[in-house]
TORKOL-4160 file (C-alpha; in steps of 0.2 Angstrom, whole numbers, padded with zeros to 4 digits, m for minus):
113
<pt num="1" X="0000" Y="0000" Z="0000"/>
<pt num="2" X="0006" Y="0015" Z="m0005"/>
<pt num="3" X="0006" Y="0032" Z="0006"/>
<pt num="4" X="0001" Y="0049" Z="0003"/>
<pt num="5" X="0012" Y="0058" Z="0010"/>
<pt num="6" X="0002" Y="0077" Z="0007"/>
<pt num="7" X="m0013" Y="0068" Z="0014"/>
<pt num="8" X="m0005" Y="0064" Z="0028"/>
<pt num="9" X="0004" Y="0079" Z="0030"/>
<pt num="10" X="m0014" Y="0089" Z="0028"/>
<pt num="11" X="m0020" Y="0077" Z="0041"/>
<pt num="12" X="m0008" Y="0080" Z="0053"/>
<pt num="13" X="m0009" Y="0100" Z="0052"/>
<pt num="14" X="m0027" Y="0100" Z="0055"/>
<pt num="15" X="m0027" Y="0090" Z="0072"/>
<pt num="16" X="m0013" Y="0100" Z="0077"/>
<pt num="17" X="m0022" Y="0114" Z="0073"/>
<pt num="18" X="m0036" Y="0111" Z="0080"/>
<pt num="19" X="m0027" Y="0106" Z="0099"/>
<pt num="20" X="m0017" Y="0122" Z="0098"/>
<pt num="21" X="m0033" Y="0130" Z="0098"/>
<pt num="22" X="m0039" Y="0121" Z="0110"/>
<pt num="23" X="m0022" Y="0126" Z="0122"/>
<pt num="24" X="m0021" Y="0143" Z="0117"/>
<pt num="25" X="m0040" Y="0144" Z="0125"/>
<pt num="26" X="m0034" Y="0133" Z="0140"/>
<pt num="27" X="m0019" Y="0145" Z="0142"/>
<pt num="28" X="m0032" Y="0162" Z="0142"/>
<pt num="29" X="m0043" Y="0150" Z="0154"/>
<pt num="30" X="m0025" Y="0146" Z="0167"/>
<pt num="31" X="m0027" Y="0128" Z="0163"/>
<pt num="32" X="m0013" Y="0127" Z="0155"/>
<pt num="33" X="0003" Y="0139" Z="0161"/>
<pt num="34" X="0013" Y="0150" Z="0146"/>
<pt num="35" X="0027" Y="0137" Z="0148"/>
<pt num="36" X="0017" Y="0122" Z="0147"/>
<pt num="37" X="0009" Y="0129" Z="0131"/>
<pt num="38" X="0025" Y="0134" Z="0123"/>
<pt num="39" X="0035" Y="0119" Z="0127"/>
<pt num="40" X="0021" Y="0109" Z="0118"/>
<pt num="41" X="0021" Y="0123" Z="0104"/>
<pt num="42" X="0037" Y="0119" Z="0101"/>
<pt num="43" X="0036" Y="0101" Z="0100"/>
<pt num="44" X="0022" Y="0103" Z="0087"/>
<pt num="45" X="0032" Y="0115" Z="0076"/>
<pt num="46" X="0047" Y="0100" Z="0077"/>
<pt num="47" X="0036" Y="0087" Z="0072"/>
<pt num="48" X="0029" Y="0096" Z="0058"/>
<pt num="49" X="0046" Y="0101" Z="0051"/>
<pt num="50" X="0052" Y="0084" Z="0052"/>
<pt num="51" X="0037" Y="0079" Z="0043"/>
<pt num="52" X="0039" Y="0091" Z="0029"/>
<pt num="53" X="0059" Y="0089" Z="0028"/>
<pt num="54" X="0053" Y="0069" Z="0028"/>
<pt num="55" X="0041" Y="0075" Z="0011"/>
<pt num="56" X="0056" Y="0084" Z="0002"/>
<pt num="57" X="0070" Y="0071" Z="0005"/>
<pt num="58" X="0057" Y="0059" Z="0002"/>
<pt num="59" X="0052" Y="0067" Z="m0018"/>
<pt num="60" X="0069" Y="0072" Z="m0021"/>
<pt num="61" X="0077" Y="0063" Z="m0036"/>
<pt num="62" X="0095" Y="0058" Z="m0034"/>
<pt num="63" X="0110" Y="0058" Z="m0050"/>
<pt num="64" X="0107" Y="0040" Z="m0056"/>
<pt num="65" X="0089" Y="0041" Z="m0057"/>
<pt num="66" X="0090" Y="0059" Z="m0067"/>
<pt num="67" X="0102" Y="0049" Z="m0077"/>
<pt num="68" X="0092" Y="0033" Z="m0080"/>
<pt num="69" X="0076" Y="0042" Z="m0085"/>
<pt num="70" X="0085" Y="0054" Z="m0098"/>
<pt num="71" X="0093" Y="0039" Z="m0103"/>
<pt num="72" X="0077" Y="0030" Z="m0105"/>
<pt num="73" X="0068" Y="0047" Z="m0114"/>
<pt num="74" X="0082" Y="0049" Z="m0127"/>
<pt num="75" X="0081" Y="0030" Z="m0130"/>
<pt num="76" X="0061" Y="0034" Z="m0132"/>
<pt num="77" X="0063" Y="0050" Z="m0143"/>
<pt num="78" X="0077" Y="0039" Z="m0152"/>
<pt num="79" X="0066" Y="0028" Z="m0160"/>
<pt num="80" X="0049" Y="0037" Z="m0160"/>
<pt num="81" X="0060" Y="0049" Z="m0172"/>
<pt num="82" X="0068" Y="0036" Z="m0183"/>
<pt num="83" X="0049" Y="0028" Z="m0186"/>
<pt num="84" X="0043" Y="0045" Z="m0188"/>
<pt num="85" X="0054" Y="0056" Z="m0198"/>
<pt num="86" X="0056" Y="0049" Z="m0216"/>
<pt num="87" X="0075" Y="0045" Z="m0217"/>
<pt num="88" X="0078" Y="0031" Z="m0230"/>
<pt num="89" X="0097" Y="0033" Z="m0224"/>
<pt num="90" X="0094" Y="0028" Z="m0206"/>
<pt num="91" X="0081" Y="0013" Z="m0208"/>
<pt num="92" X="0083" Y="m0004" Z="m0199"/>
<pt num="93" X="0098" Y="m0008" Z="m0191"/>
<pt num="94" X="0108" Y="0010" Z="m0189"/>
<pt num="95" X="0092" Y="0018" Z="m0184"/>
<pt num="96" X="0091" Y="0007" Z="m0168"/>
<pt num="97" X="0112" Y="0009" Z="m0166"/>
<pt num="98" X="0109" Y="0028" Z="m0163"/>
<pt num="99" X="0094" Y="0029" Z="m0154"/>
<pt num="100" X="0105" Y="0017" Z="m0145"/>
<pt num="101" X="0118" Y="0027" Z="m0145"/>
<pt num="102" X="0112" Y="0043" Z="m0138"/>
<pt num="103" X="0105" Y="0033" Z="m0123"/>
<pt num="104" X="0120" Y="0018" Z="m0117"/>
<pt num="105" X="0130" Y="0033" Z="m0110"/>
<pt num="106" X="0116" Y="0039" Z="m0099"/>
<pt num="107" X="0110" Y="0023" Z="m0094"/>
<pt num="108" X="0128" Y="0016" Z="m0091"/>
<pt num="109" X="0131" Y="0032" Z="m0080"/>
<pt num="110" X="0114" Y="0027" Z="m0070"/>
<pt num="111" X="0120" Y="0011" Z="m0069"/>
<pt num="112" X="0139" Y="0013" Z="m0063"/>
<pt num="113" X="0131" Y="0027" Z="m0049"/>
């Protein structure tokens, strides 16, 4: 099963948004003291942070996946090209050696990192 993480992110906000309006009346009400409300504030700010640092590492592509899926688009573009643009030269066999080519290197770089 597959997470969300935005989902879950938005999930989170809101519940923690909604107890910190529930502290910030229990602080005007002195249920709650100043520091007992701002130590809590802050473990809600930490919490959220980690969770949106957790997002962006989490999305963040890394060099040898760039590099596999440029490879994989040129090897893509390659051939949809040498089907498409009428080049009698290039037909068959050298048609598929420079779509391939253009993409070993990328894909050999992906590979090797």
């Amino acid at each position: 099963m597959l997470a969300a993480p935005a989902a879950y992110s938005r999930l989170i906000g809101d519940k923690v948004g909604q107890h910190l309006q529930d502290l910030e009346s229990w602080r005007r009400d002195q249920i709650v003291s100043d520091a007992e409300y701002d130590a809590i504030r802050k473990r809600y700010d930490r919490l959220l942070e980690r969770e949106d640092a957790w997002i962006m590492e989490s999305r963040r592509l890394t060099l040898p996946q760039v590099t596999l899926y440029l490879g994989a688009w040129i090897l893509a573009v390659g051939a949809a090209a040498s089907h498409i643009l009428p080049v009698h030269a290039l037909a068959g066999a050298p048609a598929v050696l420079i779509a391939w080519a253009a993409a070993a290197p990328m894909a050999w770089i992906g590979i090797r990192l």
